[in-house]
Backbone as JSON, one array per atom type, in Angstrom:
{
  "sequence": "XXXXXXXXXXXXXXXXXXXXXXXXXXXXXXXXXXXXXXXXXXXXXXXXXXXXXXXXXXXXXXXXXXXXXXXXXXXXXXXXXXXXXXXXXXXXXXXXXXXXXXXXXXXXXXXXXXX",
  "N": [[83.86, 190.87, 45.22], [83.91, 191.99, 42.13], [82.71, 191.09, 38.49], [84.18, 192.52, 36.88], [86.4, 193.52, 38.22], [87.69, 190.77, 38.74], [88.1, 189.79, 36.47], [90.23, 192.15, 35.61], [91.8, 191.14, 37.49], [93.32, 188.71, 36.91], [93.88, 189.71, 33.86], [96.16, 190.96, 34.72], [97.53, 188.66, 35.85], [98.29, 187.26, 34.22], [99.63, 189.08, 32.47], [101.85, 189.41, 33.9], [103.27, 186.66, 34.3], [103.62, 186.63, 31.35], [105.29, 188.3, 31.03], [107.27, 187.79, 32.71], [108.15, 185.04, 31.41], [109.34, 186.39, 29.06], [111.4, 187.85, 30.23], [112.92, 185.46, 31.25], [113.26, 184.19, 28.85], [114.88, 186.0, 27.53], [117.37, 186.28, 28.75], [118.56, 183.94, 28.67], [121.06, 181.72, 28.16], [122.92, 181.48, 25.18], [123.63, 179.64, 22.2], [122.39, 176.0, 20.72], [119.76, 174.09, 21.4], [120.16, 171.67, 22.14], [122.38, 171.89, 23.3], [122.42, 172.78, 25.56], [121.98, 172.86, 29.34], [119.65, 172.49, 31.91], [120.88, 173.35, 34.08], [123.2, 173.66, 36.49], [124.92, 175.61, 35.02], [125.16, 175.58, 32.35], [127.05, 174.06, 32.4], [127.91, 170.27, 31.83], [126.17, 167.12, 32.97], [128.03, 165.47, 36.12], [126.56, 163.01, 36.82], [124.34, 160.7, 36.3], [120.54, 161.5, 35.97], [118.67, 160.21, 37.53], [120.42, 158.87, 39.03], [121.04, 157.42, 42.38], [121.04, 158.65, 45.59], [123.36, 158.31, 48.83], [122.12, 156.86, 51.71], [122.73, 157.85, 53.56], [121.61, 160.93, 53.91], [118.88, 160.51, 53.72], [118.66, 160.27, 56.47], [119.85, 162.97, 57.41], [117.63, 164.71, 55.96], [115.66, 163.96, 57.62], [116.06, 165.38, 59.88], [116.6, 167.75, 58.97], [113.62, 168.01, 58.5], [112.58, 167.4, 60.75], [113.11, 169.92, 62.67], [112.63, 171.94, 61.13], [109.53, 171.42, 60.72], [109.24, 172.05, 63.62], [109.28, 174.95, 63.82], [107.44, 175.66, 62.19], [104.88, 175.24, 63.55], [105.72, 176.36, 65.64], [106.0, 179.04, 66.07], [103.23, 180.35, 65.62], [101.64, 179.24, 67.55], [102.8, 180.47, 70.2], [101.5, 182.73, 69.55], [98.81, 181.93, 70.34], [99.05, 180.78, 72.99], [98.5, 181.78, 75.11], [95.98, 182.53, 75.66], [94.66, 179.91, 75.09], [95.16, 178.36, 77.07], [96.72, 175.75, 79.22], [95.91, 173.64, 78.25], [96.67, 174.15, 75.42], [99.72, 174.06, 76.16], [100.09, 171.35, 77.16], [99.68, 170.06, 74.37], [101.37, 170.85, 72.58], [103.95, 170.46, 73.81], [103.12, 167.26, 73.69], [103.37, 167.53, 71.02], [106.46, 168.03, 70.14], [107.58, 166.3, 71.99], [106.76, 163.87, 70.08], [108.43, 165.19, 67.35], [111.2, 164.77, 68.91], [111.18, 162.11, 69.09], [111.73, 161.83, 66.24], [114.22, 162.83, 66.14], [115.45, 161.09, 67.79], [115.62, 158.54, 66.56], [117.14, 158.94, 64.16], [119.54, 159.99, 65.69], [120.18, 157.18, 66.61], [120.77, 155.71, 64.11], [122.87, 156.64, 63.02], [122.77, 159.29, 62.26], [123.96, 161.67, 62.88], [126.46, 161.42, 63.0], [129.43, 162.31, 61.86], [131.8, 161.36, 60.66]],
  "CA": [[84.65, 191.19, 44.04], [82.94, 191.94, 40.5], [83.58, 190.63, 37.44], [85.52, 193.39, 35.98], [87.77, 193.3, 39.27], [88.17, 189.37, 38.77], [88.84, 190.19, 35.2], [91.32, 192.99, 35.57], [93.34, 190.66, 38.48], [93.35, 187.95, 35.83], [94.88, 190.3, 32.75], [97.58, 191.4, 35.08], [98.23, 187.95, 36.71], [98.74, 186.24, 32.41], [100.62, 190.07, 31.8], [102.84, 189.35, 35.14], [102.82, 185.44, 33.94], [104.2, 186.53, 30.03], [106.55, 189.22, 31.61], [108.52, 186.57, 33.49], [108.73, 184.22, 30.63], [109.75, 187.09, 28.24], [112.45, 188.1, 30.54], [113.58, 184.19, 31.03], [113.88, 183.84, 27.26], [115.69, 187.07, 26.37], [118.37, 185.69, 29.44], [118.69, 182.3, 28.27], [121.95, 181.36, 27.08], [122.72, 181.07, 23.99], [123.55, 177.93, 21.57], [121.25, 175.46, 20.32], [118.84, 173.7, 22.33], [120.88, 170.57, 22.58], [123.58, 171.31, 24.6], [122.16, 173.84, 26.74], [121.17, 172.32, 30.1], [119.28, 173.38, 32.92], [121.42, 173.64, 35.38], [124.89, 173.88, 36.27], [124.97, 177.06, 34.45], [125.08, 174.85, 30.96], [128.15, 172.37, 32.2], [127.5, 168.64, 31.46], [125.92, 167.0, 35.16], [128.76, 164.61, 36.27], [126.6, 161.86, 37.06], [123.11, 161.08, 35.58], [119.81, 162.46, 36.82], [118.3, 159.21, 38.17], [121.23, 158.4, 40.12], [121.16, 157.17, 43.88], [122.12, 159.22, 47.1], [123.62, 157.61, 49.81], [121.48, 156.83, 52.43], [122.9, 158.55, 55.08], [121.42, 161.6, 53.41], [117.88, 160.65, 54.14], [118.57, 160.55, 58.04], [120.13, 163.92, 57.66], [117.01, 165.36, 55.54], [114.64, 163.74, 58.8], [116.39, 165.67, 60.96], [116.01, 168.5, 58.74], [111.93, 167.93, 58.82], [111.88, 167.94, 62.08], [113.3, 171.15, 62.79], [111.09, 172.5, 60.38], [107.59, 171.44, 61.27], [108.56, 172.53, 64.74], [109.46, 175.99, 63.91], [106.25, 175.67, 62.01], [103.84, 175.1, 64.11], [106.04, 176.75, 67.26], [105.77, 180.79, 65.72], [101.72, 180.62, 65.65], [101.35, 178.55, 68.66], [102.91, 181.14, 71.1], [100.89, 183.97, 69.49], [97.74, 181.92, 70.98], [98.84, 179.87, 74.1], [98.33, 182.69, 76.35], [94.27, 182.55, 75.29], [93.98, 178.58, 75.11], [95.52, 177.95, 78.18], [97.28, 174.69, 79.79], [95.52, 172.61, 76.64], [97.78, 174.51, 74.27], [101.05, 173.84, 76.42], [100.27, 170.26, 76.82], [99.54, 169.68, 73.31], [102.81, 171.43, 72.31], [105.02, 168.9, 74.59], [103.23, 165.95, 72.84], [103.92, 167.25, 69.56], [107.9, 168.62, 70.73], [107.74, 164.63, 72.02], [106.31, 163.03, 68.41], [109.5, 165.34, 66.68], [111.94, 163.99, 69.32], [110.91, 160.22, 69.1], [112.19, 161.43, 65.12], [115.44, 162.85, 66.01], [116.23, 160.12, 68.95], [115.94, 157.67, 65.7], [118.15, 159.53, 63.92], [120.94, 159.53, 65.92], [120.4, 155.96, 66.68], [120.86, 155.56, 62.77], [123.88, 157.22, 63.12], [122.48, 160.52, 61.34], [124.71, 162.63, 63.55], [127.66, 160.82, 62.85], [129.62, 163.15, 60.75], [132.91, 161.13, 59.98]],
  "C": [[83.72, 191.09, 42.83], [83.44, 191.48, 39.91], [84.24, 190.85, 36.71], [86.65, 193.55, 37.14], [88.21, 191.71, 38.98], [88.61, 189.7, 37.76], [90.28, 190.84, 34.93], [92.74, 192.38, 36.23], [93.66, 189.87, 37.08], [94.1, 188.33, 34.61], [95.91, 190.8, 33.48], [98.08, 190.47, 35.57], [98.74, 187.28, 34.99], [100.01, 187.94, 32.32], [101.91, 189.83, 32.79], [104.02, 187.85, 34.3], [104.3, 186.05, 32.34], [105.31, 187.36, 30.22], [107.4, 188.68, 31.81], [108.88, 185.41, 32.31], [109.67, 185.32, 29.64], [111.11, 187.22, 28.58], [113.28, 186.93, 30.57], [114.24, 183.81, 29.57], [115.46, 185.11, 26.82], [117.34, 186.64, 27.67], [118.88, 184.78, 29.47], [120.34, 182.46, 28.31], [122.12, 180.7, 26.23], [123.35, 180.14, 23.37], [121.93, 177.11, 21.56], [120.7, 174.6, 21.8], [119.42, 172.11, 22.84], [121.69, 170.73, 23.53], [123.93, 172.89, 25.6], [121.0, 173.15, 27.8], [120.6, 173.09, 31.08], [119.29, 173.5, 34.25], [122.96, 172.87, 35.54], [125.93, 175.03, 34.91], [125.42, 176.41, 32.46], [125.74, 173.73, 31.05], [127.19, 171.01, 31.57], [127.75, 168.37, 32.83], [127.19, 165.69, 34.6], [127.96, 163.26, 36.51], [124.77, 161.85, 36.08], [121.72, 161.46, 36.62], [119.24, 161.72, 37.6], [119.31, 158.04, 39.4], [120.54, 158.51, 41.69], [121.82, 157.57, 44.74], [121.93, 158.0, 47.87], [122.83, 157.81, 50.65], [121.89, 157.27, 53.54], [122.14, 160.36, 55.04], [119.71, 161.84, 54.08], [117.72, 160.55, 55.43], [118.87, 161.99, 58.11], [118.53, 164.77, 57.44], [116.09, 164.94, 56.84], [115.11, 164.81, 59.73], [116.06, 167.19, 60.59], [114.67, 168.9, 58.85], [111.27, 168.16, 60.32], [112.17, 169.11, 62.83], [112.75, 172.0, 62.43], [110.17, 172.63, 60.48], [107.75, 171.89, 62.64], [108.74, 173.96, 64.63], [108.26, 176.39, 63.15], [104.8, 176.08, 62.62], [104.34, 175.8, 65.58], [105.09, 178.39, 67.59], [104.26, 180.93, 65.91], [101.18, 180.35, 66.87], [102.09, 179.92, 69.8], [102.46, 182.8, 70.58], [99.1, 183.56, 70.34], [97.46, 181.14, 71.96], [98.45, 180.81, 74.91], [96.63, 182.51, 77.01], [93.91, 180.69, 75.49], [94.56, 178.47, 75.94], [96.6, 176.84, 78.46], [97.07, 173.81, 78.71], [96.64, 172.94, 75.91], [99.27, 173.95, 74.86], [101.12, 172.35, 76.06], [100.18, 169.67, 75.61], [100.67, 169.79, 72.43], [103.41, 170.39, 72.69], [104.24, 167.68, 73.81], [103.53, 166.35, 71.69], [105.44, 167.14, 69.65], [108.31, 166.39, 70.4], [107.68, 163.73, 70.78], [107.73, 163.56, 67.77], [110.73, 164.51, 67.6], [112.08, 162.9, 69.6], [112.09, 160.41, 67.75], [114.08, 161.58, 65.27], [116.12, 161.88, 67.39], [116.16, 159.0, 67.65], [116.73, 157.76, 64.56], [119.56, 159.15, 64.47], [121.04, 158.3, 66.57], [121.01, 155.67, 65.62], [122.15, 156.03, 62.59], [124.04, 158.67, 62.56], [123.54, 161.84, 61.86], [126.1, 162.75, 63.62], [128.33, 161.61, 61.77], [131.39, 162.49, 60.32], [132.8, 159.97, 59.55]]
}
């Protein structure tokens, strides 16, 4: 890449950049800057922002994580087990194993418990 191609990405990534704020501003809503929040479409939040979730919340979000990192790491992994062989499978099952250690502590925790 030259330095008038680095250049040129650069004035269109600040023109992209001032575009998106431009359009944010001219969509705002309007009133003064006090009692326009950002989020809950202006309401007033019912509780304050440093408030405490219930902890049953963070067993749910684990359970979320681990669903996640395995669909992560699953999609790439069966584009190149075919080529790495028996290594790749077994390495798979210990990771599979490492996420299901998380969700067997989970629903110990009662994370599954939905009443």
């Amino acid at each position: 890449m030259t330095v008038t191609g680095a250049l040129v990405l650069l004035a269109v990534a600040l023109v992209g950049v001032a575009g998106l704020y431009g359009i944010a501003f001219a969509a705002r809503l309007g009133g003064t800057r006090a009692n326009v929040y950002p989020f809950l479409s202006g309401h007033s939040p019912a509780e304050h922002a440093v408030s405490r979730y219930h902890v049953r919340w963070y067993t749910v979000s684990m359970i979320y994580l681990v669903f996640d990192m395995e669909m992560v790491f699953m999609y790439p992994w069966t584009l190149v087990v075919a080529e790495k062989g028996t290594s790749a499978v077994v390495e798979m099952f210990v990771f599979l194993a490492i996420l299901f250690s998380g969700v067997v502590y989970a629903w110990r925790e009662g994370a599954l418990r939905w009443a």
